[in-house]
C-alpha positions in Angstrom: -3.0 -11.5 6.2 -0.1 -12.5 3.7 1.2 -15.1 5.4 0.0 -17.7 2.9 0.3 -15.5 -0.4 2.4 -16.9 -3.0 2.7 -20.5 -0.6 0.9 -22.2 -3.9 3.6 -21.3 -6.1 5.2 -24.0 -4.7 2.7 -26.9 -2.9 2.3 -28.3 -6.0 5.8 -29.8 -6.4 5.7 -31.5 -3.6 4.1 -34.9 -2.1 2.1 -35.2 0.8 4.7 -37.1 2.3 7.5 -34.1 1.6 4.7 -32.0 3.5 4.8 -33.9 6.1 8.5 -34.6 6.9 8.7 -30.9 6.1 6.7 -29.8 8.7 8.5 -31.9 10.9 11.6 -30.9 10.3 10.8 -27.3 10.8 10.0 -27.7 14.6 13.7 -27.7 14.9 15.4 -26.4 11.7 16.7 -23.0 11.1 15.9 -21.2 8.5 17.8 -18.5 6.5 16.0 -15.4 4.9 17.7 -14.5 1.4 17.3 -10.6 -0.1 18.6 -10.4 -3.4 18.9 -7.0 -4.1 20.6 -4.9 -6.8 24.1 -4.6 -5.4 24.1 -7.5 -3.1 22.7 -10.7 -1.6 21.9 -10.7 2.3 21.4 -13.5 4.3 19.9 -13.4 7.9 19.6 -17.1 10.0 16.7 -17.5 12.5 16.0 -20.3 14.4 13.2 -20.9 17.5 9.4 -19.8 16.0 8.1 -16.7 15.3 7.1 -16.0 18.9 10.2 -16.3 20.3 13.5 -16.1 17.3 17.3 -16.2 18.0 19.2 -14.8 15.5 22.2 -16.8 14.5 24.0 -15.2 12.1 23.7 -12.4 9.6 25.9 -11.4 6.3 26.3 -10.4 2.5 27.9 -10.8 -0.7 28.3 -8.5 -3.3 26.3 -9.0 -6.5 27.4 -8.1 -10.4 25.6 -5.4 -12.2 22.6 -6.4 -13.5 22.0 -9.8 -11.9 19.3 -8.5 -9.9 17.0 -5.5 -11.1 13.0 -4.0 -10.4 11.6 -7.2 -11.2 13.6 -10.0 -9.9 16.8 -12.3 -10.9 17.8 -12.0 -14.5 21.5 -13.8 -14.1 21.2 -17.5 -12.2 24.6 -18.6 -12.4 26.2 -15.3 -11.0 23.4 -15.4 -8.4 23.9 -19.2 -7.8 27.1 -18.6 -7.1 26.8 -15.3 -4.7 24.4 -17.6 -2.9 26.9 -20.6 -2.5 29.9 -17.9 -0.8 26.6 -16.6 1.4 26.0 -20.1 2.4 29.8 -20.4 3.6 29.2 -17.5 5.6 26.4 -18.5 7.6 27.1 -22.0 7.9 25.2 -25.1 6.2 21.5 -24.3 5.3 18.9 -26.4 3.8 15.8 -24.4 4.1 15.5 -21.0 2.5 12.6 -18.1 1.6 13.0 -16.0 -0.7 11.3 -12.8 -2.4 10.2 -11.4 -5.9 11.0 -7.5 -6.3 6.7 -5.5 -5.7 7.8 -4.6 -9.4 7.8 -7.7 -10.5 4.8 -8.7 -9.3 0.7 -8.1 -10.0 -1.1 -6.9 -6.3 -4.2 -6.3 -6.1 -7.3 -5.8 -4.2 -10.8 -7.2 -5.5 -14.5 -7.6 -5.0 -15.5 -10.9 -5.9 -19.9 -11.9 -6.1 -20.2 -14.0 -2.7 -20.7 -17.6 -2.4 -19.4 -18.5 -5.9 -18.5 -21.8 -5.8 -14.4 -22.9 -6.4 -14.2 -23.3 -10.2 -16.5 -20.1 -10.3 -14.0 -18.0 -7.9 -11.0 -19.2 -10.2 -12.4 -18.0 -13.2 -13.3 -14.7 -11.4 -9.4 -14.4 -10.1 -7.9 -15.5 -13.7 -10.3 -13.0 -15.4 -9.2 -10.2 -13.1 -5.4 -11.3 -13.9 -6.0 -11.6 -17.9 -7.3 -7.6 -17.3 -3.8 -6.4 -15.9 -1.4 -8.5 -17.1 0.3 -7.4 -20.8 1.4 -11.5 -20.7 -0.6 -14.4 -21.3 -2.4 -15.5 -18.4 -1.4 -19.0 -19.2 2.2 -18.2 -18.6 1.3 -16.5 -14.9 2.0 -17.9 -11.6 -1.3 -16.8 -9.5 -2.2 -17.0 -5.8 -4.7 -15.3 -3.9 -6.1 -15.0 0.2 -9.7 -13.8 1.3 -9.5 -10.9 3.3 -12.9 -10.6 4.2 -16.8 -10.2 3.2 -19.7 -8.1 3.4 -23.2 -8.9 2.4 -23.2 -9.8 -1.5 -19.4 -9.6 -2.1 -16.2 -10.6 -0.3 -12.6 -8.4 -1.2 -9.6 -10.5 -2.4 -6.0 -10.1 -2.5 -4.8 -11.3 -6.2 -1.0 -11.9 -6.4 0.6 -12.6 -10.0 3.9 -13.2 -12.0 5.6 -14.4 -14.7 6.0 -18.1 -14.6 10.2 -17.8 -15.7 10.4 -15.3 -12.5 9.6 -18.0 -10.2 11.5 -20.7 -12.1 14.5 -18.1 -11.8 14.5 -18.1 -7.9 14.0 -22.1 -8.2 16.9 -22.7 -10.1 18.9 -20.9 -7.4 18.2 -22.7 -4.6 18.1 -25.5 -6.8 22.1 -24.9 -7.9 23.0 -24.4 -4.3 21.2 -27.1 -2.7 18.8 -25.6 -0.7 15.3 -26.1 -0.3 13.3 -23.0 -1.3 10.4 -23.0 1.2 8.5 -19.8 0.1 8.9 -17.2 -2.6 6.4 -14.1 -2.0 6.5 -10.6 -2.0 9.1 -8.4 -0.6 7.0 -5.6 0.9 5.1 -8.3 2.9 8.5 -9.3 4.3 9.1 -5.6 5.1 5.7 -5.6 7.1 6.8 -9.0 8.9 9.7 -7.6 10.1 8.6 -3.8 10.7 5.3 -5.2 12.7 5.8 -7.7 15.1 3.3 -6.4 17.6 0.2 -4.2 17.1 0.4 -0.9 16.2 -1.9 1.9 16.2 -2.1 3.7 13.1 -0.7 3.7 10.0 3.0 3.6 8.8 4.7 3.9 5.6 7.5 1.8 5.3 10.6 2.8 3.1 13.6 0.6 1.9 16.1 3.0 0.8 18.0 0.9 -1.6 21.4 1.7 -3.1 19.0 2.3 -6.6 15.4 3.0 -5.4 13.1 4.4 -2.6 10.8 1.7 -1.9 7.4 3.6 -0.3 4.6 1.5 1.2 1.7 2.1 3.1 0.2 -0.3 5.8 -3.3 0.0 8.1 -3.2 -2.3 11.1 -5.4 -4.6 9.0 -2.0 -5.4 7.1 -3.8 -4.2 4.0 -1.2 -2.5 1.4 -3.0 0.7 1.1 -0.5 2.4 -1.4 3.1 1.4 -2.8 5.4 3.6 -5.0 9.2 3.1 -6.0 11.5 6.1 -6.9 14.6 5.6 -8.5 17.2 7.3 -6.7 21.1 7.1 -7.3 23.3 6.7 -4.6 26.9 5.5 -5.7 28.3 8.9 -4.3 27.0 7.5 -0.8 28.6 4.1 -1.2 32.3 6.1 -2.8 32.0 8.3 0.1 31.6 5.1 2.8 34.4 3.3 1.1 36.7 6.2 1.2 36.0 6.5 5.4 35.7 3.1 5.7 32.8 0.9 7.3 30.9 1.8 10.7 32.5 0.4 14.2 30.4 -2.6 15.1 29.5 -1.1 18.0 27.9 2.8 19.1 30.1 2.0 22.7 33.4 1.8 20.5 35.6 5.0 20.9 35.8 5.5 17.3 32.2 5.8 16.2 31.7 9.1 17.5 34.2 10.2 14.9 33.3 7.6 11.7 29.2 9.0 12.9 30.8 12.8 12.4 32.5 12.8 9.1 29.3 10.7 8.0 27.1 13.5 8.9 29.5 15.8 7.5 30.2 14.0 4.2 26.5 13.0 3.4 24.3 15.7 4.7 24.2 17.1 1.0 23.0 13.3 -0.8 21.0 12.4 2.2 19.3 15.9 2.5 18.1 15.7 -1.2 16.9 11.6 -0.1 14.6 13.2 2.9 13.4 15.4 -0.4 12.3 12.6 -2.3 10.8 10.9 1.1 8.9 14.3 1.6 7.7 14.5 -2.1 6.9 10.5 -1.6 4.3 11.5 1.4 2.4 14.5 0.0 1.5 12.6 -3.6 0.3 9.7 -0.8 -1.1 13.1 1.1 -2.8 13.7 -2.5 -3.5 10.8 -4.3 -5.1 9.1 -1.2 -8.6 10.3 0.8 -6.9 8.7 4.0 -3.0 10.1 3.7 -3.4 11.6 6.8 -3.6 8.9 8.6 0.2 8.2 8.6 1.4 8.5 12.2 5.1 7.7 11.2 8.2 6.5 8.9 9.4 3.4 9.8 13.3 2.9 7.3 15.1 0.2 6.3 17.6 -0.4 4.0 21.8 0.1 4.0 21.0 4.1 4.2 18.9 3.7 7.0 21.2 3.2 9.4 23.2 6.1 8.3 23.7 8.6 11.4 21.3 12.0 10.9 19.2 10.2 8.4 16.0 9.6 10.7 16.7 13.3 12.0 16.5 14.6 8.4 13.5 12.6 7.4 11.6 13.9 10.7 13.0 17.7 9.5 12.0 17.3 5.9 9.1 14.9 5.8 7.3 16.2 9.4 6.9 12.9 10.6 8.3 11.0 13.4 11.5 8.9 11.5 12.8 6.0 12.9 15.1 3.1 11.5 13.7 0.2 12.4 15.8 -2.5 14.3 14.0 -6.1 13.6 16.0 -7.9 16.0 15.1 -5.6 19.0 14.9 -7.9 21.9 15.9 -10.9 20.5 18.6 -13.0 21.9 21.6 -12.3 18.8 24.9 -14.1 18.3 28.2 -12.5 18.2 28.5 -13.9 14.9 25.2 -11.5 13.7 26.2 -8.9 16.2 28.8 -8.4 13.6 26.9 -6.5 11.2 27.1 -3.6 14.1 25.0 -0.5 13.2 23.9 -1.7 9.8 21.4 -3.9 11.3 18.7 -2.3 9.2 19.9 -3.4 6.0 18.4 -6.4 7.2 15.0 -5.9 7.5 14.0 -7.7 4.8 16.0 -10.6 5.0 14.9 -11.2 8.7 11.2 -10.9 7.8 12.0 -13.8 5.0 13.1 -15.5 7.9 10.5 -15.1 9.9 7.9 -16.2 7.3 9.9 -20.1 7.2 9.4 -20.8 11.3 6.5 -21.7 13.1 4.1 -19.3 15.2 
């Protein structure tokens, strides 16, 4: 469904001949998904399409406090500059997508009168943004998609932010000397990368950050049935994994057994009270929703995903199966991504950046 939201924030820059000789080039190009997060810029490199990706290489660099917070860049140069050491990383890369934080962005889901013509619909959509935004409409970047249509009216995803957020993530790419391809939401990224087949069901999806529980709800129509962020600290987690030192690359190496214990040892406390705050998460979906029960599972990403116990703890706490999600599973993978070893979910929403730049 959101394949094509937020594509307009960007069409309009360029010719029909860039289009073109885009879409050309992206037959065989790969394509890098970039995550700016709080603490940290992640990178992961696809290439092939969407129906059949290799992953080329994965990796990160640390970000300073306060370039990145709830509702997208705030610092370019110190981001610019992550970005460029990111780029070294993973090799030379032209073509980039990228993601605004759901808090920095206006979703929503409307009924609009059928058959209006275009001008009609646009007033309809810019009407509806005027109504929830506290800013100007004149100073939003809208986008919307059709989702589909009964009788008299038709429902309508509306998308909507700040015109200097977009120009942030422009500047960027702009300073590195990429080409920023898409900038859209991150929870539709999540979805890419979470869904790649068809599920039965509903899932809610959380990206346990290193400063917030992101919780989102999906139906198999990829409609976004309910989304809710709680701020949660965890700098004893990463003092506690710097103190016993990052994970073997590998669950075969001799040593993980022992890094997986004192893990489970050190962290049950921090990552007990995180199940909490998953469990609370579910029942005000439970109550605030006439179809919470519908949630068949937990599907985690984020760093603290990957943590050993935590899917075990979120089953116990949240009674729900709990799994971290793996967005490369049966993928061909590089040794150079292979690299990020058992912390592949911290790249879950990198990957379904990715994704969204190659071709079905």
């Amino acid at each position: 469904m959101a394949d094509y939201i937020l594509l307009a924030l960007f069409q309009a820059f360029w010719s029909e001949k860039t289009m073109r000789e885009w879409f050309q080039r992206q037959r065989r190009s790969s394509v890098v998904g970039v995550d700016f997060g709080p603490s940290a810029v992640k990178g992961v490199v696809l290439e092939g399409s969407r129906g059949r990706p290799r992953v080329v290489a994965a990796g990160s660099v640390a970000l300073p406090v306060g370039c990145v917070d709830g509702s997208g860049l705030r610092q370019i140069e110190p981001a610019a500059a992550a970005l460029t050491e990111l780029r070294t990383q993973l090799g030379k890369l032209d073509r980039a997508v990228m993601a605004l934080p759901d808090g920095g962005v206006i979703q929503r889901v409307i009924e609009i009168p059928s058959g209006l013509r275009t001008t009609e619909f646009e007033v309809q959509v810019r009407e509806t943004v005027a109504r929830l935004s506290p800013f100007p409409v004149e100073e939003m970047r809208i986008d919307w998609q059709r989702l589909d249509g009964e009788g008299k009216t038709e429902r309508v995803l509306v998308v909507a932010t700040r015109e200097e957020r977009v120009e942030a993530y422009r500047a960027v790419a702009e300073l590195v000397g990429v080409t920023l391809l898409h900038l859209e939401v991150e929870s539709f990224a999540l979805r890419r990368a979470a869904f790649q087949e068809e599920d039965q069901g509903s899932a809610a999806i959380l990206d346990l950050g290193h400063q917030a529980i992101l919780f989102a709800v999906w139906d198999q129509r990829a409609i976004k049935r309910f989304e809710r962020a709680q701020a949660f600290d965890t700098s004893e987690v990463r003092q506690i994994l710097q103190r016993i030192g990052m994970a073997p690359t590998s669950q075969e190496d001799p040593s993980f057994s022992d890094w997986a214990a004192k893990i489970r040892r050190e962290l049950r406390t921090v990552c007990l009270e995180l199940a909490d705050e998953v469990a609370h998460l579910l029942r005000f979906y439970r109550h605030s929703t006439q179809e919470g029960e519908s949630v068949n599972r937990l599907l985690l990403a984020g760093g603290l995903a990957a943590l050993p116990g935590m899917a075990e703890l979120m089953t116990e706490r949240a009674g729900l199966p709990a799994e971290a999600i793996n967005p490369w599973a049966g993928w061909p993978v590089s040794a150079a991504a292979s690299a990020v070893g058992v912390f592949f979910p911290r790249f879950v929403l990198a990957t379904g950046l990715a994704l969204r730049g190659l071709r079905g």
